[in-house]
C-alpha positions as CSV (number, residue, x, y, z in Angstrom):
1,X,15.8,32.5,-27.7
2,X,18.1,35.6,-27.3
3,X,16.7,39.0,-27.2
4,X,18.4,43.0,-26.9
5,X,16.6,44.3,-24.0
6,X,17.0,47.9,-22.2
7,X,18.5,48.2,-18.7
8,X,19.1,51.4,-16.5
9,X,21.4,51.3,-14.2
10,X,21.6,53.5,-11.5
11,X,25.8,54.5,-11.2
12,X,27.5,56.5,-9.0
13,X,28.8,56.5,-5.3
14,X,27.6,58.2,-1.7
15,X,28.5,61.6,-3.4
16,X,27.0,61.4,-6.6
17,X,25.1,59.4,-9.3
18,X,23.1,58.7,-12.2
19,X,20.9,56.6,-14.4
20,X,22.9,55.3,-17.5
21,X,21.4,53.1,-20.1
22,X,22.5,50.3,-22.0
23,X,21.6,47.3,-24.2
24,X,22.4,44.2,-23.4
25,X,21.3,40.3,-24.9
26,X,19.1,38.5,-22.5
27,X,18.9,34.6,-22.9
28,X,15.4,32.6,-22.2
29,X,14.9,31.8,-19.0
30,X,17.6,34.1,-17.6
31,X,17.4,36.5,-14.0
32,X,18.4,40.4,-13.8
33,X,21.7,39.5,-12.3
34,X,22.4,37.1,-15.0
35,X,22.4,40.3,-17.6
36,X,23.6,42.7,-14.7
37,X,26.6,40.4,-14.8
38,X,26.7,40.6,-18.8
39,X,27.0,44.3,-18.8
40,X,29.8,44.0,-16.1
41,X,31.9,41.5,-18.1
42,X,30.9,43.2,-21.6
43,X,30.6,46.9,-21.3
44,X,30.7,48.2,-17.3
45,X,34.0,46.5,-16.1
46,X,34.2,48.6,-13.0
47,X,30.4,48.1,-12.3
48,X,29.7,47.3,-8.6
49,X,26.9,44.6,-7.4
50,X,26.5,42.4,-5.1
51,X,25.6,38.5,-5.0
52,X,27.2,35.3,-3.6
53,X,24.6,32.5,-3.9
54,X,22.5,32.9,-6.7
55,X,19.5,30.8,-5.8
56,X,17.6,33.2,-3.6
57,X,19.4,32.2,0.1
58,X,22.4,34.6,0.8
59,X,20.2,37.8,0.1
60,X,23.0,39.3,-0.9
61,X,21.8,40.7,-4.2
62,X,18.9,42.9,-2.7
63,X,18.3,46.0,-5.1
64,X,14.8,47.9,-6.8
65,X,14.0,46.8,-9.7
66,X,11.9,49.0,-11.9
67,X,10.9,51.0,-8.3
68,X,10.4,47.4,-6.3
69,X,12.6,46.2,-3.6
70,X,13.6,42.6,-5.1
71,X,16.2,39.8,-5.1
72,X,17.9,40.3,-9.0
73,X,18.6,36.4,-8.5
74,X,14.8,35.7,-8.4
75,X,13.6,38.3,-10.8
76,X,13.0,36.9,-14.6
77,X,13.8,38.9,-17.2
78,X,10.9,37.5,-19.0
79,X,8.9,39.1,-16.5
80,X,8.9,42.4,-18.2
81,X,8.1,43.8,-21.8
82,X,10.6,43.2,-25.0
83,X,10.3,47.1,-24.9
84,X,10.1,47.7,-21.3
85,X,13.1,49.4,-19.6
86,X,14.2,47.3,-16.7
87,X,15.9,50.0,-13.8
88,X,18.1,48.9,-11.9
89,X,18.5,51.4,-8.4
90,X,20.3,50.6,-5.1
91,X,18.1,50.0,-2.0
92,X,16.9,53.4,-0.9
93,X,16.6,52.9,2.7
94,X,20.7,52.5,3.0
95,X,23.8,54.8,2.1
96,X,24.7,54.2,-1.4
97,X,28.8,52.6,-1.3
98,X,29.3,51.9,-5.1
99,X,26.6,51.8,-8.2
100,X,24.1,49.2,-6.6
101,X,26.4,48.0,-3.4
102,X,24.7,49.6,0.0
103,X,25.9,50.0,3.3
104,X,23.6,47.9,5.3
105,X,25.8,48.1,8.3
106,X,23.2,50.0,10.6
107,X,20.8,46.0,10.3
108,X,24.0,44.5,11.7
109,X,23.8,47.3,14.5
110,X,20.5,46.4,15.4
111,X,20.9,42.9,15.5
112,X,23.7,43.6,18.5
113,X,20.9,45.6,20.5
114,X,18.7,42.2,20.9
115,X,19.8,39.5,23.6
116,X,20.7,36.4,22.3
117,X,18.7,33.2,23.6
118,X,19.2,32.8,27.3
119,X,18.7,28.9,28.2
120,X,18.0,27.8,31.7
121,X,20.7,28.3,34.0
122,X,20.3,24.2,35.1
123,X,19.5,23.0,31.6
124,X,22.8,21.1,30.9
125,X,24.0,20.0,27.4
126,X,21.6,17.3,25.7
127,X,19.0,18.1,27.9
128,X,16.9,20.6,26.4
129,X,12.9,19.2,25.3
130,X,10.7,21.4,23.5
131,X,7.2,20.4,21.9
132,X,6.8,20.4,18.4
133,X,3.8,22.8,18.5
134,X,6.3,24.9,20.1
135,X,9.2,24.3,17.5
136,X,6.3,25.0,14.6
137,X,5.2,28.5,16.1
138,X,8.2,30.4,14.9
139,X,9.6,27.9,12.2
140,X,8.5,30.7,9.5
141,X,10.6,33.5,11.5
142,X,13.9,30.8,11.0
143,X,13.6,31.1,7.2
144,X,14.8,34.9,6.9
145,X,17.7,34.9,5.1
146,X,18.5,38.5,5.7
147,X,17.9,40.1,2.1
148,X,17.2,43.4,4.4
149,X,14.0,44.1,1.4
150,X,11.4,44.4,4.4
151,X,13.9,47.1,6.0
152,X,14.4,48.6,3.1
153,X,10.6,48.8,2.1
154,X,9.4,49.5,5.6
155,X,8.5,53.1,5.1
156,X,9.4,54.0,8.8
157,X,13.2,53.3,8.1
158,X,12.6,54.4,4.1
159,X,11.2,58.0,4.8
160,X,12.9,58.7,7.8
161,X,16.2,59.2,9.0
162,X,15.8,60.1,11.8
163,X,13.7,56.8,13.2
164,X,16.4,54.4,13.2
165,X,18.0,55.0,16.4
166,X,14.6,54.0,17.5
167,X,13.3,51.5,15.3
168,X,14.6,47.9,14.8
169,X,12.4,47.4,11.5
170,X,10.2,44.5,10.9
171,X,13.6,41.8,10.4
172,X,14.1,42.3,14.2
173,X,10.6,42.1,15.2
174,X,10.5,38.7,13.9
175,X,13.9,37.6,15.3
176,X,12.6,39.6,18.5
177,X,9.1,37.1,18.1
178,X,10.8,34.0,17.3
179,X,12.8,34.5,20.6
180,X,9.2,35.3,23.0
181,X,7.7,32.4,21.1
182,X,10.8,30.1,22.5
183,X,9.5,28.0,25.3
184,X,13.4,27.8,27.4
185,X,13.8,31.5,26.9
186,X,14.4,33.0,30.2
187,X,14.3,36.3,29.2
188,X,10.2,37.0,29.7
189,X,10.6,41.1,28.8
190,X,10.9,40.7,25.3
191,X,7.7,42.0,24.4
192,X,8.2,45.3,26.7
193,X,11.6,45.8,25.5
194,X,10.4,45.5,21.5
195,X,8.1,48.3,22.6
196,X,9.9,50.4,24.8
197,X,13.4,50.0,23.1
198,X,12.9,49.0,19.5
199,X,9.8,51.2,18.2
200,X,7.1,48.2,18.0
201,X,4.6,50.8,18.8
202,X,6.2,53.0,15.9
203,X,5.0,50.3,13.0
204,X,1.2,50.8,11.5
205,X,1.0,47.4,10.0
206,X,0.7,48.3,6.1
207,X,2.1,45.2,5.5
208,X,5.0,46.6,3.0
209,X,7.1,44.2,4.9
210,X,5.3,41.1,3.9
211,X,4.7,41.6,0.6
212,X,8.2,42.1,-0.6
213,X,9.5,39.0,1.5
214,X,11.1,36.5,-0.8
215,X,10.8,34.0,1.6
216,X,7.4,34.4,2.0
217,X,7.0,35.1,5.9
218,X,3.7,36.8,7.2
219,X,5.8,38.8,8.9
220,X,3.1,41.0,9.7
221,X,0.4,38.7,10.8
222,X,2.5,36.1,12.2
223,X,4.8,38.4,14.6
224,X,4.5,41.9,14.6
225,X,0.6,41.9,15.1
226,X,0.2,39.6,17.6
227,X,3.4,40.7,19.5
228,X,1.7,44.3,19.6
229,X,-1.6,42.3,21.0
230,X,0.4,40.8,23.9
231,X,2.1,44.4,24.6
232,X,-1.6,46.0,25.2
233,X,-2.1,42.8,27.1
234,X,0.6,43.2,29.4
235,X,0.2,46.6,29.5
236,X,-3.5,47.0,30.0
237,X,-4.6,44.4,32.2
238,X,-7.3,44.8,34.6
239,X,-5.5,42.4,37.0
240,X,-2.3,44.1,36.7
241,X,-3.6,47.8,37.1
242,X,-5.2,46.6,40.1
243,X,-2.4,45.1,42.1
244,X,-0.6,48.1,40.9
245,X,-3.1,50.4,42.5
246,X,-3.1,48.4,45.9
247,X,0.7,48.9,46.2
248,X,0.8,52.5,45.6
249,X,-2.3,52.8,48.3
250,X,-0.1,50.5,51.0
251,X,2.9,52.9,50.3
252,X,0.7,56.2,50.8
């Protein structure tokens, strides 16, 4: 059964912006970008949003929704009060292009500072063998389809500016994990490099990250805390302190 609902849409461009309101009909069982796309085709020709997929795996249509970083493609309408106001706002963390289209060009920056996965120099084609315990441990970090709502939420990135020629954000800290966790990675600094190059040390685990994952990844229990575990590890060992303490005292 139809219904008039209200929707505010956030419009405007890196320069300037507004909220403008508009009623629009809403069918059972239909998403925010279903009626996004009805006011674009019926009353906001020009309006600009992004989507591709429409069944939650591109991330493409990232935006807040009434304040909450969400897919529009996995948000029901229904979800909200016949005399609620659903908002509509570009992700906050990014610079506004067009209406609810953000440049998230700085997640493809960061995504160029982490190595890719270095094999084996003698491993030759066909002849890789991993464990399945091994293939399982960072299965979950594979699922992100790069929807960019943890970075946006992440209130390190979201609050300041100035932290993300530092920080990676909690997208990379997984990739980052999924990569340590690999058993023919031959690059064994990861974990030093996540802390001493990409901010690890920066995060304080509030778990924003997780909760607004629509894939569902425990991306702060599952990477990010136990990657900071094996930094203080690494970085704290008695054995390690020691050796290091013999070698200054044979150079002295």
């Amino acid at each position: 059964m139809a219904r008039k609902i209200n929707l505010r849409i956030w419009r405007g461009d890196a320069t300037d912006g507004g909220l403008q309101d508009v009623q629009v009909e809403a069918n059972e069982g239909e998403v925010v970008l279903d009626v996004i796309h009805r006011v674009q085709a019926t009353q906001m020709g020009d309006l600009a949003v992004r989507w591709n997929c429409k069944a939650g795996k591109c991330g493409s249509c990232s935006m807040e929704i009434n304040g909450k970083p969400r897919l529009a493609c996995m948000t029901q309408v229904a979800a909200y009060g016949e005399d609620e106001t659903i908002t509509v706002t570009p992700l906050r963390a990014f610079p506004v292009i067009k209406d609810l289209v953000t440049d998230v060009s700085f997640n493809y920056k960061k995504a160029m500072e982490i190595p890719a996965y270095e094999p084996p120099k003698d491993l030759k084609p066909g002849e890789a063998r991993m464990e399945q315990v091994d293939v399982e441990r960072s299965q979950e970090f594979r699922k992100c389809i790069e929807c960019f709502l943890c970075q946006n939420t992440c209130h390190v990135i979201r609050d300041h500016e100035e932290n993300k020629k530092s920080f990676a954000g909690p997208r990379f800290f997984i990739r980052i994990a999924e990569l340590d966790m690999h058993p023919l990675d031959i690059l064994k600094n990861r974990k030093r490099t996540a802390q001493e190059e990409h901010g690890l040390g920066m995060c304080n685990i509030t778990k924003c990250c997780t909760e607004v994952c629509p894939e569902h990844i425990k991306i702060t229990d599952n990477a990010i805390i136990p990657m900071k575990e094996r930094v203080v590890d690494i970085k704290y060992d008695p054995a390690r302190m020691f050796a290091g303490l013999l070698k200054r005292e044979k150079r002295s």
